[in-house]
Backbone as JSON Lines, residues from 0, in Angstrom:
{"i":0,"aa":"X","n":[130.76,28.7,98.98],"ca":[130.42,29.46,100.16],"c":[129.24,28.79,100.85]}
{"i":1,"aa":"X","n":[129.28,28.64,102.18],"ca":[127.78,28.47,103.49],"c":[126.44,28.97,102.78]}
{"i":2,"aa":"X","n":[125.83,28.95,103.23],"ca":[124.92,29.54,103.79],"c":[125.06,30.61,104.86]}
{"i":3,"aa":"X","n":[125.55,30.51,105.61],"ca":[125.96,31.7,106.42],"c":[126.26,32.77,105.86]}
{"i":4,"aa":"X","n":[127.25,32.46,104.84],"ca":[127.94,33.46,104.64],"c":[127.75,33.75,103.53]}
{"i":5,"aa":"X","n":[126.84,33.46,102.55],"ca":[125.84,34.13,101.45],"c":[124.9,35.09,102.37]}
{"i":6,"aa":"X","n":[124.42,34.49,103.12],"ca":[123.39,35.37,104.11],"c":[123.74,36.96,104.29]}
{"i":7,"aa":"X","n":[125.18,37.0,104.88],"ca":[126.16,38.31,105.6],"c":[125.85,38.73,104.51]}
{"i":8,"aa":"X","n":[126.61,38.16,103.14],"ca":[127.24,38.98,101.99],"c":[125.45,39.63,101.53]}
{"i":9,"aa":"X","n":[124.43,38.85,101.63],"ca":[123.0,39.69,101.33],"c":[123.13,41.14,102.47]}
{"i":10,"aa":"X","n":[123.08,40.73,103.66],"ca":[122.45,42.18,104.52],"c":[123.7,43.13,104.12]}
{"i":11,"aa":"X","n":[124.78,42.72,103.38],"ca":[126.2,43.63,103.63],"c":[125.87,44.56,102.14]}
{"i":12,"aa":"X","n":[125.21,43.43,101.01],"ca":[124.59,44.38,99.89],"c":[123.51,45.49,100.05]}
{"i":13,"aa":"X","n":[122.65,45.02,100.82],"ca":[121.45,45.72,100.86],"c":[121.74,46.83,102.1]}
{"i":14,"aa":"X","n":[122.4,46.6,102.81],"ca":[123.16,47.44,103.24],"c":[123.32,48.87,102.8]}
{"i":15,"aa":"X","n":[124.31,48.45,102.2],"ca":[125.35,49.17,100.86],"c":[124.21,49.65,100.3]}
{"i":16,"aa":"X","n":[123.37,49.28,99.48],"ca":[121.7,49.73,98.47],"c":[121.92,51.05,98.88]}
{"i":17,"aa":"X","n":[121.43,50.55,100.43],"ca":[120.79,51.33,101.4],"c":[121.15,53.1,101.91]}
{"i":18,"aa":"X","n":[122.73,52.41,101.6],"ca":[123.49,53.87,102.3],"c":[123.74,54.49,100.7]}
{"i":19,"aa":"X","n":[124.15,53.89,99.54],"ca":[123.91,54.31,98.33],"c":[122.7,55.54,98.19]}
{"i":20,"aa":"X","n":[121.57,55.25,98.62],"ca":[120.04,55.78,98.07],"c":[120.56,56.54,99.11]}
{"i":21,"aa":"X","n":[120.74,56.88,100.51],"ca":[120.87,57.92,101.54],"c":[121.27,58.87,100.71]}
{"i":22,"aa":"X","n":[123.3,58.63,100.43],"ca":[123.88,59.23,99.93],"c":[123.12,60.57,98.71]}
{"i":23,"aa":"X","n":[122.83,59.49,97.74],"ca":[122.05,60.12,96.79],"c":[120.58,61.26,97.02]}
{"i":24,"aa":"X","n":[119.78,60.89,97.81],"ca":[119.4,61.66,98.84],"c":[119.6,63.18,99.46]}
{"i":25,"aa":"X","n":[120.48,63.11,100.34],"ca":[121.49,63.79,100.87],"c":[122.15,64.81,100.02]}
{"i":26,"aa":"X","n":[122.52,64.16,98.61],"ca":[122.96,65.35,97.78],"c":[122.49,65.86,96.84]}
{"i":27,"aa":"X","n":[121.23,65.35,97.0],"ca":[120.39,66.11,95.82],"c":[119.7,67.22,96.68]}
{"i":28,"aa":"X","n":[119.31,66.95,97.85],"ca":[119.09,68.34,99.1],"c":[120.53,69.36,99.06]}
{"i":29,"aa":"X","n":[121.58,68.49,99.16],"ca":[122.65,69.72,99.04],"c":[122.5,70.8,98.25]}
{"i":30,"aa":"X","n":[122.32,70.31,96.61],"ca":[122.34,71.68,95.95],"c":[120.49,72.18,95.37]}
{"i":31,"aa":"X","n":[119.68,72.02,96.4],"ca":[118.76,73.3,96.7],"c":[119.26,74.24,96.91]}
{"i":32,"aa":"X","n":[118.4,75.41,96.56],"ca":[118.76,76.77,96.87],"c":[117.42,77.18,97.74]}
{"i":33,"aa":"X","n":[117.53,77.57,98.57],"ca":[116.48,78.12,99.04],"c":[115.74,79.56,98.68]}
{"i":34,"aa":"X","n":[114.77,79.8,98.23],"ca":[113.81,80.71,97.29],"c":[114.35,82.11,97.31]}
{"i":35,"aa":"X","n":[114.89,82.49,99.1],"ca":[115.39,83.87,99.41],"c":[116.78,84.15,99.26]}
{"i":36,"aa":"X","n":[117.6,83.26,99.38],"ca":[119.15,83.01,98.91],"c":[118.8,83.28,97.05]}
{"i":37,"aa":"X","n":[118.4,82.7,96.71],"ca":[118.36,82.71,95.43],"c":[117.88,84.68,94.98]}
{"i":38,"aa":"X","n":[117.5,84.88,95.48],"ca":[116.75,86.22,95.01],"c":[118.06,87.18,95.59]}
{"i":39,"aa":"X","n":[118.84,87.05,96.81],"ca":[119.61,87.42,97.02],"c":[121.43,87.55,95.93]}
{"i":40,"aa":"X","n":[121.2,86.36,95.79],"ca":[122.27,85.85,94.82],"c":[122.06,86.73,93.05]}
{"i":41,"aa":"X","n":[120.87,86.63,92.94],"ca":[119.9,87.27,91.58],"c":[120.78,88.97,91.81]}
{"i":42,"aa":"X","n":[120.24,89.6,92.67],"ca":[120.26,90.61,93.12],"c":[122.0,91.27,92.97]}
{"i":43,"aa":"X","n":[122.81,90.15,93.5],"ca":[124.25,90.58,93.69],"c":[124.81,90.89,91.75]}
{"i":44,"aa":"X","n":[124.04,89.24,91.58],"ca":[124.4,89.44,89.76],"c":[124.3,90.79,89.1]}
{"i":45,"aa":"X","n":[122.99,91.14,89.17],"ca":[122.93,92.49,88.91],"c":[122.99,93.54,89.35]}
{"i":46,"aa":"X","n":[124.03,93.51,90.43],"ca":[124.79,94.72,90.67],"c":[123.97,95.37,91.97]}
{"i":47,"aa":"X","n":[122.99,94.76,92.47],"ca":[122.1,95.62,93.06],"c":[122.63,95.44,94.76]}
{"i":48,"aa":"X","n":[123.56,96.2,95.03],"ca":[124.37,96.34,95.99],"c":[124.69,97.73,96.69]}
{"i":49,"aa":"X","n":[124.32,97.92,98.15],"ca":[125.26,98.96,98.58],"c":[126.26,98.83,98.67]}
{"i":50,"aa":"X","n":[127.24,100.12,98.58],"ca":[128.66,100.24,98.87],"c":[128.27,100.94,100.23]}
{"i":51,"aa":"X","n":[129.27,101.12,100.99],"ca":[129.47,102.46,102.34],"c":[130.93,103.13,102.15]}
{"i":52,"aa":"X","n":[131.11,104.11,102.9],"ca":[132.52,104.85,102.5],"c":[133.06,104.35,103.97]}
{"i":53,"aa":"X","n":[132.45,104.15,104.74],"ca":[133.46,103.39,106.05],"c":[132.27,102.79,106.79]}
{"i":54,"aa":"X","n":[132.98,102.07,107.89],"ca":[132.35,101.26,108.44],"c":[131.4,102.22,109.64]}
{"i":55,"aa":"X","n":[131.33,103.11,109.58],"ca":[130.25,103.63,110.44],"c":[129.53,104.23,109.75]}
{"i":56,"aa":"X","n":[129.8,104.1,108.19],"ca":[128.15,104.52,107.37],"c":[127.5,103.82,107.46]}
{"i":57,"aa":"X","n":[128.33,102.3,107.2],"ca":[127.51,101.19,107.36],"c":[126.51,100.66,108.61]}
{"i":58,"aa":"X","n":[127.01,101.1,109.77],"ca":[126.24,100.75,111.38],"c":[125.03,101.55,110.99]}
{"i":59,"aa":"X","n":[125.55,103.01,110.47],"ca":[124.44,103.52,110.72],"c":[123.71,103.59,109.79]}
{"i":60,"aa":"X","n":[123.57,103.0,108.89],"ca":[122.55,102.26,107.49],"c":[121.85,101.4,108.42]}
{"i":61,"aa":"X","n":[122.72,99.98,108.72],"ca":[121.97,99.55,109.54],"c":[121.23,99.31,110.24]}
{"i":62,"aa":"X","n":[121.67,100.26,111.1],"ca":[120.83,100.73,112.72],"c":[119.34,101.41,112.3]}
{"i":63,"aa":"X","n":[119.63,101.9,111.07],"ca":[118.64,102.97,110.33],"c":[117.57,101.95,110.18]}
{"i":64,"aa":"X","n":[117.76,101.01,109.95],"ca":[116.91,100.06,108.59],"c":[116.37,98.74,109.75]}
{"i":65,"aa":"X","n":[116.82,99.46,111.29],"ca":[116.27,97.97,111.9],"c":[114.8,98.47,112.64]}
């Protein structure tokens, strides 16, 4: 092979490194949980949930609570 074209095949590796480490990056942010999701999620586990008997108990839970 050139010189030239050892050259390409370098920026085409480091490149590659490059979008590798993004990648990796990228999905280690994916599975954060964020502090209030998490307490929310906690919460469902143990059951700690309203029910409503129809959907206008629910508005007006709602509406109540804003």
């Amino acid at each position: 092979m050139g010189e030239c074209e050892n050259v390409t095949l370098e920026m085409v590796y480091k490149k590659l490194q490059n979008i590798e480490m993004e990648v990796r990056e990228i999905s280690d942010d994916l599975h954060e949980v964020r502090p209030e999701f998490a307490e929310k999620l906690k919460k469902a586990e143990k059951g700690k949930f309203r029910v409503f008997k129809s959907i206008e108990e629910m508005e007006k839970h709602i509406e109540g609570s804003c």
